[in-house]
BALOBA-1460 file (C-alpha; in Angstrom, 3 decimals):
// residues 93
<rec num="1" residu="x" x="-1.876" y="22.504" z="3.760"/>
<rec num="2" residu="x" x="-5.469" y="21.259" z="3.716"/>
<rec num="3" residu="x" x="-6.819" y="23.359" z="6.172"/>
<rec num="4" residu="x" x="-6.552" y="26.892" z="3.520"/>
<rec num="5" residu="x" x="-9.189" y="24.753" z="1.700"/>
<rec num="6" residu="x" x="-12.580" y="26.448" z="1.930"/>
<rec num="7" residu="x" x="-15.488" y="24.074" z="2.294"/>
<rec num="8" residu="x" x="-18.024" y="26.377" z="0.859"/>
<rec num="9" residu="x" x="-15.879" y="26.631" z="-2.448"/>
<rec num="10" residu="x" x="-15.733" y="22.912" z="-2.818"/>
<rec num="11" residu="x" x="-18.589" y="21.517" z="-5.918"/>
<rec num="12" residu="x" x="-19.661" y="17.739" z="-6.646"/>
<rec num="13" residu="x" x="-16.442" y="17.127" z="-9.278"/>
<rec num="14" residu="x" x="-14.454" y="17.928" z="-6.042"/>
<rec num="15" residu="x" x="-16.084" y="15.501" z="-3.457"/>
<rec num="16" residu="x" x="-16.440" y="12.604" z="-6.604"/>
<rec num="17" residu="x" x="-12.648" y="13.405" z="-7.057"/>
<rec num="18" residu="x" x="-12.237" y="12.612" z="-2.995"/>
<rec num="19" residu="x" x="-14.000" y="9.409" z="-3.630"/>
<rec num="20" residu="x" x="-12.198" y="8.284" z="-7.036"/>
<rec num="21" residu="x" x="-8.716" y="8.802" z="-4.548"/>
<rec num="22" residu="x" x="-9.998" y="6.748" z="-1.207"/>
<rec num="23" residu="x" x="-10.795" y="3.989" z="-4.010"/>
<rec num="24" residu="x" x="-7.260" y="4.239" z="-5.774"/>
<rec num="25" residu="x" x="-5.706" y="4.543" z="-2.262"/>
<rec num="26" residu="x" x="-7.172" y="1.044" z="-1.351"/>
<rec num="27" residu="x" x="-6.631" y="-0.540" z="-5.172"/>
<rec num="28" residu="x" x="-2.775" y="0.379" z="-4.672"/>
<rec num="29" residu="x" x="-2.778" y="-0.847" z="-1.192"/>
<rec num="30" residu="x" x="-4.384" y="-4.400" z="-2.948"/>
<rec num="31" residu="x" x="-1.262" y="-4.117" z="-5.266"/>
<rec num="32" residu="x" x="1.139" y="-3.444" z="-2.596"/>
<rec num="33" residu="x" x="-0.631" y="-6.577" z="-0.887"/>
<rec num="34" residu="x" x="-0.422" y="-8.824" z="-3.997"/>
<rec num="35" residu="x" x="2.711" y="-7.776" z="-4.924"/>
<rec num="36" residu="x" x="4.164" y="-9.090" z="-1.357"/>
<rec num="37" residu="x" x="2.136" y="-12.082" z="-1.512"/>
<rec num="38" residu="x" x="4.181" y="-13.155" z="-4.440"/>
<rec num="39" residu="x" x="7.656" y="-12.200" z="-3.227"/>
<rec num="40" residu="x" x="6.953" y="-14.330" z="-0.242"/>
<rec num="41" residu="x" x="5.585" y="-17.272" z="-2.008"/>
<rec num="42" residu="x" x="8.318" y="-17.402" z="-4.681"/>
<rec num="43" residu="x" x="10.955" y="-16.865" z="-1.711"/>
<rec num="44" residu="x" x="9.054" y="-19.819" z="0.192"/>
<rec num="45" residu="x" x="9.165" y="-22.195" z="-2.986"/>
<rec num="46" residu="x" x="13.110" y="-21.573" z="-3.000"/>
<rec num="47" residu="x" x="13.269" y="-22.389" z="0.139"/>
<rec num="48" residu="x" x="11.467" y="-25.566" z="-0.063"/>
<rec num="49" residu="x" x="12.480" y="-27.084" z="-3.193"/>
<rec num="50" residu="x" x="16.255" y="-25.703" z="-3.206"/>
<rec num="51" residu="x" x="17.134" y="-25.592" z="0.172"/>
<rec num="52" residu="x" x="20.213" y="-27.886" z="0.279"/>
<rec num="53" residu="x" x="21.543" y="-24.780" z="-2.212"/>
<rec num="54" residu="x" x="22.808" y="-22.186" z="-0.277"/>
<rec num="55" residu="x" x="22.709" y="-19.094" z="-2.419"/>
<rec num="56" residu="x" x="18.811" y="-20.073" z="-3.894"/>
<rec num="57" residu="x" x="18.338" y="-20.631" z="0.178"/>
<rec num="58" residu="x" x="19.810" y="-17.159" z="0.916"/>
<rec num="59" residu="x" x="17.548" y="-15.516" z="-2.603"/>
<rec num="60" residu="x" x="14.647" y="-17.516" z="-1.347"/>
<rec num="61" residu="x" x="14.992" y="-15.418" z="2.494"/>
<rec num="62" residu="x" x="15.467" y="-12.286" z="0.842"/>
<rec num="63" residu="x" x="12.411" y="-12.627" z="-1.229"/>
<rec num="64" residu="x" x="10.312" y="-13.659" z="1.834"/>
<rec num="65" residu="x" x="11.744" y="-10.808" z="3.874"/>
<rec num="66" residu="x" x="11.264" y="-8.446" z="0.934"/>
<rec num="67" residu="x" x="7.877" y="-9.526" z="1.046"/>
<rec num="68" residu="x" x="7.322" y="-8.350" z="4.476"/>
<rec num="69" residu="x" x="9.090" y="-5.727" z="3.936"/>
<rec num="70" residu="x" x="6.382" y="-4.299" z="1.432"/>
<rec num="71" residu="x" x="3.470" y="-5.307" z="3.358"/>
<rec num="72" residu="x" x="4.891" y="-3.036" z="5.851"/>
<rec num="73" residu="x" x="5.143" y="-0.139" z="3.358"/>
<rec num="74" residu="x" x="2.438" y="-0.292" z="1.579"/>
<rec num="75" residu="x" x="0.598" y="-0.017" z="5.075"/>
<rec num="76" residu="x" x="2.426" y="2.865" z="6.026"/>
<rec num="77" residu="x" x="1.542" y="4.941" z="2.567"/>
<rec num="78" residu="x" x="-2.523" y="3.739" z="2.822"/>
<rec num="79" residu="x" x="-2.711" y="5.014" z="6.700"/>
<rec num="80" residu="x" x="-0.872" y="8.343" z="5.032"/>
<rec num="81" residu="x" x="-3.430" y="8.911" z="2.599"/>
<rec num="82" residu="x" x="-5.995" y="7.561" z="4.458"/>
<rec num="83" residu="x" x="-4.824" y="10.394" z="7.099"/>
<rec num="84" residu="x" x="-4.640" y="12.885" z="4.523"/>
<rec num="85" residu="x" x="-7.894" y="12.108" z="3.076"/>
<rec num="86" residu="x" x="-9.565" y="12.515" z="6.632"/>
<rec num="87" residu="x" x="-7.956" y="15.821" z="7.130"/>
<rec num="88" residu="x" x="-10.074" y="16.759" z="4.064"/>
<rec num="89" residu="x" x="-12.721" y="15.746" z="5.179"/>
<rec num="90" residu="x" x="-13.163" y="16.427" z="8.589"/>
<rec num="91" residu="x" x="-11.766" y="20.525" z="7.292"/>
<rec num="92" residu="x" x="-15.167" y="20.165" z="4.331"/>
<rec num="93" residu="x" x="-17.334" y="17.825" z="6.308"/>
């Protein structure tokens, strides 16, 4: 896919474009991040102030696993891109 692109084609707007998408790669990997720092939390505060209460106990384990859960995917799409982005590179570098 990226390797039909022809380096000597390739202006300014499209290298400035390349760096506008590394930086949105690693703001949405910071949201994935944050976003799983706050399941977990929220699923840890269930678990410690309602943990005699088995069904907020069980909501509070999801969350935390959910939590890790994302961490793990929003990982997996930034090495993607981050893979991607490379291939681009390396094919115009």
């Amino acid at each position: 896919m990226y390797q039909d692109i022809d380096p000597e084609k390739l202006i300014v707007r499209d290298f400035l474009a390349l760096d506008r998408t590394v930086l949105a790669n690693e703001r949405t990997l910071l949201a994935y991040i944050r976003t799983a720092i706050a399941l977990a939390a929220s699923g840890a505060t269930l678990l410690k102030v309602f943990s005699p209460n088995v069904a907020v106990a069980s909501l509070g384990t999801i969350l935390v696993a959910s939590g890790l859960v994302l961490v793990g995917i929003g990982t997996r799409r930034y090495r993607t891109m981050t893979a991607r982005l490379k291939e681009i590179t390396r094919t115009n570098g």
